[in-house]
N, C-alpha and C positions, 0 to 999 in steps of 0.2 A: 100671436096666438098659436098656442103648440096646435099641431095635427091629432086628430084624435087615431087610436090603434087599428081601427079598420080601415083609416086613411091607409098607413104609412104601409101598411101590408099589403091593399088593393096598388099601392103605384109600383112603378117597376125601378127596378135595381139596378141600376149601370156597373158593373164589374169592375171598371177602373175604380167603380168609390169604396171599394168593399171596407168596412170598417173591424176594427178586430171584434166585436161585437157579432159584426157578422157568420167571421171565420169560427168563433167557439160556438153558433148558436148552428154552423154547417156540422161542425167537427160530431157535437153531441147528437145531432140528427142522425150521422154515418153510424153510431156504435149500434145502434138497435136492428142495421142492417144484416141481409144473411149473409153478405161478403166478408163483415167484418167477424162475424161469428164462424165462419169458415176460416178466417184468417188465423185466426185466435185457437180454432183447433188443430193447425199443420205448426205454429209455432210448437202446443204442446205436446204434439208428435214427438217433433223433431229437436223437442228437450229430452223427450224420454229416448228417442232413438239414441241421441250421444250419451246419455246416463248410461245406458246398454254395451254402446263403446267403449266406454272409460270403466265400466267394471268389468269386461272381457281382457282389456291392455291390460287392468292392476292385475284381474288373478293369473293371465299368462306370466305377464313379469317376474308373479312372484313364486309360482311353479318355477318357473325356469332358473331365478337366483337362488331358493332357498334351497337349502343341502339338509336341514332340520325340517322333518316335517311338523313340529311342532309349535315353531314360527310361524307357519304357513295355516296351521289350525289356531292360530291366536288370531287373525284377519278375520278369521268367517266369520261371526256373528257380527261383527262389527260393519263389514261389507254389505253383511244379507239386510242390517237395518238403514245402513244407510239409502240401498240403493228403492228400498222399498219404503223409506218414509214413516218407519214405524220408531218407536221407543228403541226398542234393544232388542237381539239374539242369543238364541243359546245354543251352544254343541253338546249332543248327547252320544257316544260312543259304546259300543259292542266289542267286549274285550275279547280274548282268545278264548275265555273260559266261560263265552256267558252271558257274564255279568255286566250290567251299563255302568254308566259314570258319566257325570257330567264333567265335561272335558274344558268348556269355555263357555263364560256369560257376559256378555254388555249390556250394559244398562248405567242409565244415570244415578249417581249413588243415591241413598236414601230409600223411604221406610219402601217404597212401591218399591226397588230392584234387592230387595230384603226378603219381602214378600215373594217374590219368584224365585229367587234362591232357592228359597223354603220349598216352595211348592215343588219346584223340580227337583231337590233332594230327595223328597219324601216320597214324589211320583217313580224314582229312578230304584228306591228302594219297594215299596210297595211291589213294582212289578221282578224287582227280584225275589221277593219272599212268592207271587204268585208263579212264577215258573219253574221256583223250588218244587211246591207242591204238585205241579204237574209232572213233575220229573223230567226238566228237560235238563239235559247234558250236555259238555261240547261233543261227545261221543254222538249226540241223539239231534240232527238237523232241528231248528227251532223254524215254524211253518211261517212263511212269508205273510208279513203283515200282523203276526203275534204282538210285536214287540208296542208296535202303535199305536195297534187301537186298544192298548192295555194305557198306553201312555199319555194319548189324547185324551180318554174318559178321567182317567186320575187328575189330569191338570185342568183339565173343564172345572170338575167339582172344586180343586181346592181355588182357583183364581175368580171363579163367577163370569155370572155373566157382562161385569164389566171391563173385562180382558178380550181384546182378538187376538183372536192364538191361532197360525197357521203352522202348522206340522208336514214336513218331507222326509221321504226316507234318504238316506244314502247308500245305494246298491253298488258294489264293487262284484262286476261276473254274478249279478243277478243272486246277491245274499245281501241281504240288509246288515250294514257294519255301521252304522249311526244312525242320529235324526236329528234335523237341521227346525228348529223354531224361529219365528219371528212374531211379535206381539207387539202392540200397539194398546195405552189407555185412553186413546180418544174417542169419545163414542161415538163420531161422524164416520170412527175410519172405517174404510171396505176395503175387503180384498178380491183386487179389481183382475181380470183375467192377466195384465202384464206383470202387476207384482209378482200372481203365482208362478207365472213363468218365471222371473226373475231369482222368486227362489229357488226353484227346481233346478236352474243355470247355478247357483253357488253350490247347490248341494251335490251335483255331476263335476264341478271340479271340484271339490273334494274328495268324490272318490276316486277321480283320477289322481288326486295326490297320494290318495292312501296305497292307490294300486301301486303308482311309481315308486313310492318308499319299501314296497317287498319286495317290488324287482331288483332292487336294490341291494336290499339287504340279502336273497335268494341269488345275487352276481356276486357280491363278496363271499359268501358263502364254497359257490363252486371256484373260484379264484384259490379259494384258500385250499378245498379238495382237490384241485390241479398242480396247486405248488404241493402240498402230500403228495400227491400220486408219481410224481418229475423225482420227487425224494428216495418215493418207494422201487420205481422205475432205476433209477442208480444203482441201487444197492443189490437191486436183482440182479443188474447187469453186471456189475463186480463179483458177485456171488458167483455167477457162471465161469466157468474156463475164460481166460481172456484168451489164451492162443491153446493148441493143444501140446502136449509135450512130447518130446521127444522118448520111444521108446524104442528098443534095441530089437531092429528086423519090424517094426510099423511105420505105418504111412498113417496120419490121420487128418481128419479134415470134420469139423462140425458148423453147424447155424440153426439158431432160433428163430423163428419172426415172429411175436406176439401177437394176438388180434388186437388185446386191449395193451397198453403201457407198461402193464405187469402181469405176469400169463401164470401159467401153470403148470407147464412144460419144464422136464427138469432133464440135464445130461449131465457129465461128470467125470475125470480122472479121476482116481485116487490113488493115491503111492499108500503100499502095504505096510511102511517101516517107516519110522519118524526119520531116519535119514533120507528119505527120498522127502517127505514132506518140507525138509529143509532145504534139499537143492532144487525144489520146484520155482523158489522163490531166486535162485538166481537165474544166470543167464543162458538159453537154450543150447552154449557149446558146453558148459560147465555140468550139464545135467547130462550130457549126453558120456563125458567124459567120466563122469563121477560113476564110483563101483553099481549103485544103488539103480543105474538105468535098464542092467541086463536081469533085475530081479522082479515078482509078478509088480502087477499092476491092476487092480479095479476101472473098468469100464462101465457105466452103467447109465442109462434111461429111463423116464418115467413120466406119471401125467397125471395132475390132480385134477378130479371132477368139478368141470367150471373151468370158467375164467377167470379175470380180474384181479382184485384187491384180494381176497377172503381166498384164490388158487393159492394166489403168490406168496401168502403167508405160510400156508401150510408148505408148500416146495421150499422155502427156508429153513420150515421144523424141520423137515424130510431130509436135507442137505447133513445141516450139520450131524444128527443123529446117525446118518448111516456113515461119516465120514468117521465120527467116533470107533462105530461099532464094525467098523472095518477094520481097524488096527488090531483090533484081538486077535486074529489073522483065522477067523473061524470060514468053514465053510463056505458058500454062496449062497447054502437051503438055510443051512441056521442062520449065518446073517440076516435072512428073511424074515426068521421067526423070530429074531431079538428085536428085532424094528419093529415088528406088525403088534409083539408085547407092548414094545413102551408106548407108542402112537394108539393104541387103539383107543383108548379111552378120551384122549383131544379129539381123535374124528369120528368118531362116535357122537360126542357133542356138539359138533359141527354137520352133524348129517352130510360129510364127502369121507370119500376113498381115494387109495392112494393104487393107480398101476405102476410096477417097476419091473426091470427087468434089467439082472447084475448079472456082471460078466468078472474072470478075471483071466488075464491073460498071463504064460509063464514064456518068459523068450528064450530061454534055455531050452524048451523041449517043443515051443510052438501049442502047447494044448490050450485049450481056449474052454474054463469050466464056465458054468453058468446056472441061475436058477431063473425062474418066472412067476412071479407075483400078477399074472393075470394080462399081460401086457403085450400089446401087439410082437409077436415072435420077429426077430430080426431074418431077415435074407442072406443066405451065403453062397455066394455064386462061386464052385470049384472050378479054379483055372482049366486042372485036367483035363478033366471031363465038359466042362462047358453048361453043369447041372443048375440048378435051383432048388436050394432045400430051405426048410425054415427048419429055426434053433428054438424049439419049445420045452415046458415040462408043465407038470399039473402043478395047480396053485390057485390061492384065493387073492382077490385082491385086498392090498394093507388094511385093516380098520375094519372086515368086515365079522371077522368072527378072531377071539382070543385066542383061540386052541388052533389058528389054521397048519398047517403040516405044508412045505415045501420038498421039492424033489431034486438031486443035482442032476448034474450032468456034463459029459465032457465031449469036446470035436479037437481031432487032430487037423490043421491047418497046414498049409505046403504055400510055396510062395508064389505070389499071382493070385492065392484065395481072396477076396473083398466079402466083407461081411458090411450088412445095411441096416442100422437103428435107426427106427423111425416110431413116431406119432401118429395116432387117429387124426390129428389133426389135417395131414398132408394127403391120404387117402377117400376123409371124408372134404375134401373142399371141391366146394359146388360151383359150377357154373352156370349163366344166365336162365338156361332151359332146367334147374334143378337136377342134372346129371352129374354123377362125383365120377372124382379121380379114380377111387378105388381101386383095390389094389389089384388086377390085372393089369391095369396101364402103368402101375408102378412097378410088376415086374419086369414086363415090356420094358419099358424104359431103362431101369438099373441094368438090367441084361446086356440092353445094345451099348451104354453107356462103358460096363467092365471091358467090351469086347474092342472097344471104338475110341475111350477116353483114358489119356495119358498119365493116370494117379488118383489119388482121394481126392482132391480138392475139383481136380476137373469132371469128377465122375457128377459131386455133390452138386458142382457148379448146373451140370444139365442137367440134372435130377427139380430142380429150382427154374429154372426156363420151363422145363415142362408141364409145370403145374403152373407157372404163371401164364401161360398161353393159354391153358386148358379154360381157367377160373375168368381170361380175362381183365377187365375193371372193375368186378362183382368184390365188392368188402364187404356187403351185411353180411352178418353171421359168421364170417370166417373164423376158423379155429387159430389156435397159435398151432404152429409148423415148427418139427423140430426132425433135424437129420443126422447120425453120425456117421460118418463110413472109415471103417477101419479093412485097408491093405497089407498084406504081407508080402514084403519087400523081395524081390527076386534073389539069386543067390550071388546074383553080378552086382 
């Protein structure tokens, strides 16, 4: 006779006999536990913790291999729904001008990812026709959070309430430049505090992708403004004297130093007569020997306002025009006023002016004419005497009025004279405490330098020592420096 059930439950169980019976009627006892309900919630933790993992590794990965940001925007919707459980994602994008676009949709094909199509189309349109009307511009900042809640309300209405629809912006430097959806049609689903984090985490690398792609594109950019600039940079430098030339009773000695890679600072030879212009280009015994070396020569300096690209341009116009209008063999006033005609109208346009100051030198009789277009006056330290005079005349600077009127002028020169062309730049350079050169310490120095330094080049050379001593390791702001010193050769 069987045992009845309050038997078999009142007697006691010996452990050796356990029957499987037993073990499934333990096991199903343990689930209703709060151990086991504990248990069951650190596993799903720690499903979601590596979900969190594995979508952190995909979107580094794919930051890092993709060179296309547009590979890298085909992922997100598809990442944002996977890792959140939902249907499908959409990317919505802010163009340069404005305007949105839907950029990327996932979803499983058919009538419901048709249906959101739709509705984000029309939503993406709709709030473009509404911002028209407001007038917003890319000229005119669109107010943070415009774009959204213009675009949550439209897709609310056209999806219903049978759609969950979570909306994030995508901020790059705190300006919304997309918004990241995920939607879900299952009506159990919630969006539970880690999803929304979860989206918030795809839509912040995205905008790190989007930031990285104009850093990008703004590196290639100035890459390419540095190979121009290395180009523009050459041809200045060709443009200038490569060495000075050999004239009949001079000593000469120049140098430039730009601030920027192409400066504004201009100096100059120029042979009077197309035979000198042709033995420039041989060899410095051949030019010395040739008839054309003992007849004048143009000397001359100048400084277009500014620096940079937009100086160095104009120091080219300025170059070749006055090299032209040199050979007419006019004056050194009129040559001013034939330059200051044809330039005024480009610098005019250009809001710069042009300072210069033209010399011409005759080695036959030692005179040394000259005009000044407004331009630092050069120093002439008379051997003789041991003086300091400066080589001026009235004058406007290039470009500033049509009609300007220049003045000549002549200096009889003796040998031992050194005369000093120089730049604002070299007087105005500052040092750490904001104190310049200025030119008291530059005639200090030229002075002791004529008295003490063995020729043009040595003179120039410590004329350049002592402004770099003065200035330092201080490079902001520094001007380009520009020096010529011209000596008359003793009678020995």
């Amino acid at each position: 006779m069987l045992p009845t059930p309050n038997a078999m439950t009142a007697r006691p169980v010996d452990p050796k006999q356990t029957t499987p019976e037993n073990t499934t009627s333990a096991g199903s006892a343990s689930e209703g536990t709060p151990i086991y309900a504990l248990k069951q919630l650190v596993a799903r933790l720690h499903r979601e913790q590596h979900k969190v993992q594995n979508l952190l590794s995909s979107l580094g990965f794919a930051l890092r291999s993709f060179n296309n940001l547009n590979q890298f925007l085909e992922l997100i919707p598809l990442m944002s729904a996977r890792v959140t459980d939902a249907d499908g994602g959409a990317l919505i994008l802010i163009k340069p001008d404005g305007q949105l676009r839907l950029e990327q949709l996932h979803c499983q094909e058919g009538q419901a990812c048709r249906d959101i199509r739709k509705a984000l189309e029309e939503a993406t349109r709709q709030v473009k026709a509404k911002t028209a009307d407001e007038d917003a511009t890319p000229t005119t900042p669109i107010p943070l959070g415009l774009f959204q809640e213009s675009l949550d309300s439209f897709l609310s209405n056209y999806l219903g309430a049978g759609v969950q629809l979570l909306g994030t912006p995508i901020l790059v430097k705190n300006v919304e430049r997309g918004f990241l959806y995920v939607f879900s049609r299952n009506p159990e689903y919630t969006w539970t505090p880690t999803r929304q984090r979860l989206v918030r985490l795809v839509a912040d690398q995205t905008a790190v992708a989007i930031d990285n792609d104009e850093l990008k594109v703004e590196l290639r950019q100035k890459e390419r403004l540095d190979r121009e600039l290395e180009i523009g940079a050459e041809i200045q430098v060709r443009l200038l004297p490569r060495q000075c030339p050999e004239i009949e009773g001079l000593e000469l000695a120049a140098m430039c130093k730009t601030a920027n890679r192409v400066g504004g600072d201009y100096y100059d030879f120029i042979p009077t007569n197309y035979d000198q212009l042709r033995a420039q280009k041989t060899s410095s015994k051949e030019v010395t020997d040739c008839p054309g070396a003992s007849v004048p020569w143009s000397i001359v300096i100048g400084d277009v306002m500014g620096k940079g690209v937009p100086a160095g341009l104009i120091m080219t116009m300025t170059r070749g025009m006055l090299r032209a209008e040199v050979l007419n063999r006019h004056s050194p006033a009129r040559i001013l006023e034939h330059l200051n005609r044809v330039m005024y109208a480009d610098l005019e346009n250009s809001h710069r002016f042009v300072t210069l100051f033209y010399s011409e030198y005759d080695p036959q009789t030692r005179i040394l004419s000259y005009s000044n277009a407004a331009h630092n006056p050069p120093l002439l330290w008379q051997h003789s005497t041991g003086r300091l005079t400066f080589l001026d005349t009235e004058g406007m600077v290039v470009g500033l009025e049509i009609d300007s009127e220049y003045e000549d002028s002549q200096v009889q020169l003796f040998p031992g004279d050194t005369i000093l062309y120089y730049t604002d730049g070299f007087t105005d350079a500052a040092n750490s405490n904001g104190d310049r050169f200025d030119l008291d310490n530059l005639k200090q120095a030229f002075e002791w330098s004529c008295q003490h330094c063995g020729g043009s080049q040595e003179i120039l050379d410590y004329l350049f020592e002592q402004v770099e001593q003065f200035i330092g390791l201080l490079d902001d702001n520094r001007d380009d420096m520009t020096l010529v010193v011209m000596q008359v050769k003793s009678s020995e």
